[in-house]
C-alpha positions in Angstrom: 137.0 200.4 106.2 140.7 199.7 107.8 142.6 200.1 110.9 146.2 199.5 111.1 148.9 199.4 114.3 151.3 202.1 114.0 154.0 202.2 111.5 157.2 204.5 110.3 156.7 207.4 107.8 160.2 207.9 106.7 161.9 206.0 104.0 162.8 203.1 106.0 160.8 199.9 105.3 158.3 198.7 108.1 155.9 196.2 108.3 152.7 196.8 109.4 149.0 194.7 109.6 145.8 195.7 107.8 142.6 195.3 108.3 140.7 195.2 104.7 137.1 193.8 104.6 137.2 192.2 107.7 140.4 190.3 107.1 144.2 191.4 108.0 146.5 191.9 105.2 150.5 192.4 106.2 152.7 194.7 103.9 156.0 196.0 103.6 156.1 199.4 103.7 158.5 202.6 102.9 157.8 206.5 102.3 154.4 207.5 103.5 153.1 210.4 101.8 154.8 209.7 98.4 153.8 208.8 95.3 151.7 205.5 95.7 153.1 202.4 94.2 151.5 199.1 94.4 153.8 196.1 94.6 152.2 192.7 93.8 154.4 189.3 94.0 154.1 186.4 92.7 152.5 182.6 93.4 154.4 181.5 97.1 156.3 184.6 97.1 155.9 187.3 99.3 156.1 191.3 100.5 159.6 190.2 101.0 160.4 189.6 97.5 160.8 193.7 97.2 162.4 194.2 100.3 165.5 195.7 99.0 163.8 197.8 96.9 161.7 199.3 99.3 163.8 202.1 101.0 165.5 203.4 97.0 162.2 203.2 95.8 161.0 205.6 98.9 163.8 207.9 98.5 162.6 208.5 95.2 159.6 210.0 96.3 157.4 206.7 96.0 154.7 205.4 99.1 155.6 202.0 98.5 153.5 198.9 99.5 154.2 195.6 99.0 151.1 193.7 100.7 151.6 189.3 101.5 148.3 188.2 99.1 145.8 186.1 100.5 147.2 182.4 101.6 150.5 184.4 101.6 152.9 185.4 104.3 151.3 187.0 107.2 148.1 187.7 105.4 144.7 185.8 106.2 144.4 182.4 104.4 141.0 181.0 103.7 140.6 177.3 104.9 138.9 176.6 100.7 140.1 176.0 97.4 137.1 177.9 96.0 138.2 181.3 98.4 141.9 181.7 95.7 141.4 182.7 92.1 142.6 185.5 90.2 139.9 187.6 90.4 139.9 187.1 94.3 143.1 188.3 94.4 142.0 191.4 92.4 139.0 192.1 94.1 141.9 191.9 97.4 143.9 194.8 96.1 140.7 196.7 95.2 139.5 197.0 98.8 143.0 197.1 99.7 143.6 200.7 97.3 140.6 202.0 99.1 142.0 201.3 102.5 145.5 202.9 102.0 142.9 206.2 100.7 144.5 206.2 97.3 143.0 207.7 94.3 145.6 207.0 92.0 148.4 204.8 92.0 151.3 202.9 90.2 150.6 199.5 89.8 153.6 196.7 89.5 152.9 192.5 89.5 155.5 190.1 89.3 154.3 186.4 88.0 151.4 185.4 89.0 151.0 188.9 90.4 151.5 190.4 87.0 148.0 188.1 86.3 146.5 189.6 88.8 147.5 192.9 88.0 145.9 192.8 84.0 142.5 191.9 86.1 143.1 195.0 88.3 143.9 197.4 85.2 140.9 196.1 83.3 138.7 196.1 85.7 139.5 200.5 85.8 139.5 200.0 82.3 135.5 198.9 82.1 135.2 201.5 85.2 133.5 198.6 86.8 135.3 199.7 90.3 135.8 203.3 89.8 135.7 204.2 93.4 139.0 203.1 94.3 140.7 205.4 91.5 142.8 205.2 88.8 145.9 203.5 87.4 148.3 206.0 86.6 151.2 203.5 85.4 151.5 199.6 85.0 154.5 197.4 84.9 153.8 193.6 83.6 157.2 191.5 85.0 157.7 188.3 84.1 154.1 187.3 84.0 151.8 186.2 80.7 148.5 186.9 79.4 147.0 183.4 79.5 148.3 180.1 80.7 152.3 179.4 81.8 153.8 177.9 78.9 155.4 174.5 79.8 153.4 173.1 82.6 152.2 169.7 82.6 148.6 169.1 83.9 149.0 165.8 84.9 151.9 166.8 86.9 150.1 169.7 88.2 147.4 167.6 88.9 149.6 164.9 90.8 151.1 167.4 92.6 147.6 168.4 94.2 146.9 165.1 95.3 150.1 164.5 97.2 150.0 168.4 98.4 146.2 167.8 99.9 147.3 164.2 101.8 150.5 165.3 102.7 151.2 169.3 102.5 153.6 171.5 100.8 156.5 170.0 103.1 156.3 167.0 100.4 155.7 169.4 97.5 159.0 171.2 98.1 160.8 168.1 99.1 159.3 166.5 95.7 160.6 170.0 93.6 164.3 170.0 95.1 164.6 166.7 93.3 163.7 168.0 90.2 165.0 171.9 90.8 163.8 175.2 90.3 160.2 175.8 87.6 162.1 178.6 86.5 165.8 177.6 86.3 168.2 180.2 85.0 171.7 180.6 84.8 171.4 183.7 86.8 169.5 182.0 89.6 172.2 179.0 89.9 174.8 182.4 90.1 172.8 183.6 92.8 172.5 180.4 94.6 176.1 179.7 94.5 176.6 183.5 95.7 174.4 183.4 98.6 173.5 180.1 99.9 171.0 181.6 102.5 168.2 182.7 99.4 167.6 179.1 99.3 166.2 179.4 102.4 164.3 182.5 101.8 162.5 180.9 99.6 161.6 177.8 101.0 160.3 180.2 104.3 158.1 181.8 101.6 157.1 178.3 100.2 155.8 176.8 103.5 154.3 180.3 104.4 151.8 179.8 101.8 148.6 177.9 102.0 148.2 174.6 100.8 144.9 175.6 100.0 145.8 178.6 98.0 149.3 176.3 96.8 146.4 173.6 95.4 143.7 176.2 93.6 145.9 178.6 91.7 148.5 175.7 90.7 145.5 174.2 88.3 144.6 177.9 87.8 147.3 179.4 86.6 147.6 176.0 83.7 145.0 176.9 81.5 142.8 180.8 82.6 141.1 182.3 80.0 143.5 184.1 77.8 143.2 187.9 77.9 146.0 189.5 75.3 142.8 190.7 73.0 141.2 192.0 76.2 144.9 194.3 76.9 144.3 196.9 73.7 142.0 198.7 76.0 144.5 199.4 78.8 145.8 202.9 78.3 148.2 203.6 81.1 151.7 204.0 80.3 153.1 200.3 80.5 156.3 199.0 81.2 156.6 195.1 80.4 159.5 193.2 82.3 161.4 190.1 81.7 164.9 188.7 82.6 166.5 187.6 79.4 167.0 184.0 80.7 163.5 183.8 81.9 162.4 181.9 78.4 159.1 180.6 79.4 157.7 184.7 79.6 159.9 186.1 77.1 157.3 184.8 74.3 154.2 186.2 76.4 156.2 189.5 77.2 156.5 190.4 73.6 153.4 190.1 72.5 152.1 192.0 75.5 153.8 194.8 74.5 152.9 194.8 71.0 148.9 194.8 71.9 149.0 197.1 74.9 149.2 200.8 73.0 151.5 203.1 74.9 153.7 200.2 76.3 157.3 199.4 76.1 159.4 195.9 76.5 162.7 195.8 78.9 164.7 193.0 78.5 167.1 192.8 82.0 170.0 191.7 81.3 171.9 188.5 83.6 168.6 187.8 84.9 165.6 184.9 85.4 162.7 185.0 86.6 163.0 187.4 89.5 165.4 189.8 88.1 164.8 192.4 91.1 166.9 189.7 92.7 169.3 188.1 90.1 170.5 191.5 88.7 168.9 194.4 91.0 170.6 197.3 89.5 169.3 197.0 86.1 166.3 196.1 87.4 165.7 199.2 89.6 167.5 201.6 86.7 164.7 200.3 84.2 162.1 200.2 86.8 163.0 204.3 87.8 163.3 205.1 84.0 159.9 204.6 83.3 158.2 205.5 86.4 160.6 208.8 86.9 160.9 210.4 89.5 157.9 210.8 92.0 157.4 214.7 93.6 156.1 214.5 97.6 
């Protein structure tokens, strides 16, 4: 099912290549042998976007993967818009789970990878793939049940054509014009703070796929809404938001009043990433709920 190069089996983060299905897949990871813990970004991010959490989150006893999803990073990128959907990415971390030979796991998505996530925890839900194990515990961060509040269609659909004539060079130039989707005090603080995570993420940005970049953009503006679908999920839930990020706050409550054994944080001083904009709360709330793993 998977072959991989060599990597470390200590605490310290390493990055290592995949072969899932046929395809490569290129993760972060940190503490081999631990507790497994599934780390999902979001749309153009990347493994990288847990990078700092890696190592603490090994040394508390946690096998920590952060995998680069298709048309991400340094995983394979399909030359279609049909080959990216949410349930592509799902059916990804399935065959994924199988190849890292876990049975049970904790599951975190950020964004779009919070999306992807719901489609992973019901699919063990329905026990329509119960061969690659179980969800032990689910976090939900700054992601939504159904469509991103606030995004314009016909902007979205604009954006598609120039991206498909002219690539995601002109997309980004075209969004430093207008700024950030998810502006936040706490991101501007960042900014200011450290200049170079400007170009982090534009790295990220023009890592991605233009074909993924064009699919899930009109995807992710009006999905099939699934907060009825979330009663069945019976995992221990943790859902996430910063308290600036004001376009998931909405979605983030009423997640956590339909799913039945989960709980909301709200991180203070933080946006939309909050593992970056205010990491200590972020990891404190993040170690609270998933306590600490034995070897």
């Amino acid at each position: 099912m998977a072959s991989s190069d060599t990597s470390e089996t200590s605490s310290t983060s390493s990055v290592r290549e995949v072969s899932v299905d046929g395809y490569q897949v290129s993760l972060l990871e940190a503490g081999v042998g631990g507790s497994p813990l599934l780390l999902v970004h979001g749309f153009t991010g990347a493994k990288e976007d847990f990078r700092d959490a890696m190592n603490p989150l090994a040394d508390a006893g946690y096998w920590v993967v952060a995998p680069d999803l298709r048309g991400h990073g340094g995983s394979h990128a399909p030359q279609s818009e049909d080959e990216y959907s949410l349930r592509h990415f799902a059916n990804d971390l399935h065959s994924l789970v199988v190849a890292l030979g876990w049975e049970r796991f904790d599951l975190l998505g950020h964004s779009m990878g919070g999306m992807i996530a719901q489609f992973v925890a019901l699919d063990f839900a329905d026990d329509s793939h119960g061969s690659t194990g179980a969800i032990e515990r689910l976090v939900l961060m700054d992601t939504c049940h159904g469509s991103v509040e606030g995004l314009d269609l016909g902007i979205l659909e604009m954006g598609v054509e120039v991206a498909r004539a002219e690539g995601l060079e002109k997309i980004l130039e075209i969004q430093k014009m207008f700024g950030p989707t998810f502006e936040s005090p706490a991101h501007a603080k960042l900014l200011a703070n450290s200049p170079e995570f400007e170009q982090f993420e534009d790295e990220k940005f023009l890592a991605s796929s233009v074909h993924m970049w064009c699919a899930m953009a009109l995807a992710m503006h009006s999905p099939a809404d699934r907060l009825d679908s979330l009663v069945v999920l019976t995992m221990p839930t943790l859902v996430m938001v910063g308290d600036e990020d004001l376009r998931f706050i909405g979605p983030s409550e009423r997640m956590a009043e339909v799913i039945p054994n989960a709980e909301l944080v709200v991180i203070p001083d933080a946006g939309h990433s909050p593992q970056f904009d205010h990491p200590e709360a972020w990891t404190s709330s993040l170690l609270e709920f998933l306590g600490t793993a034995q070897r």
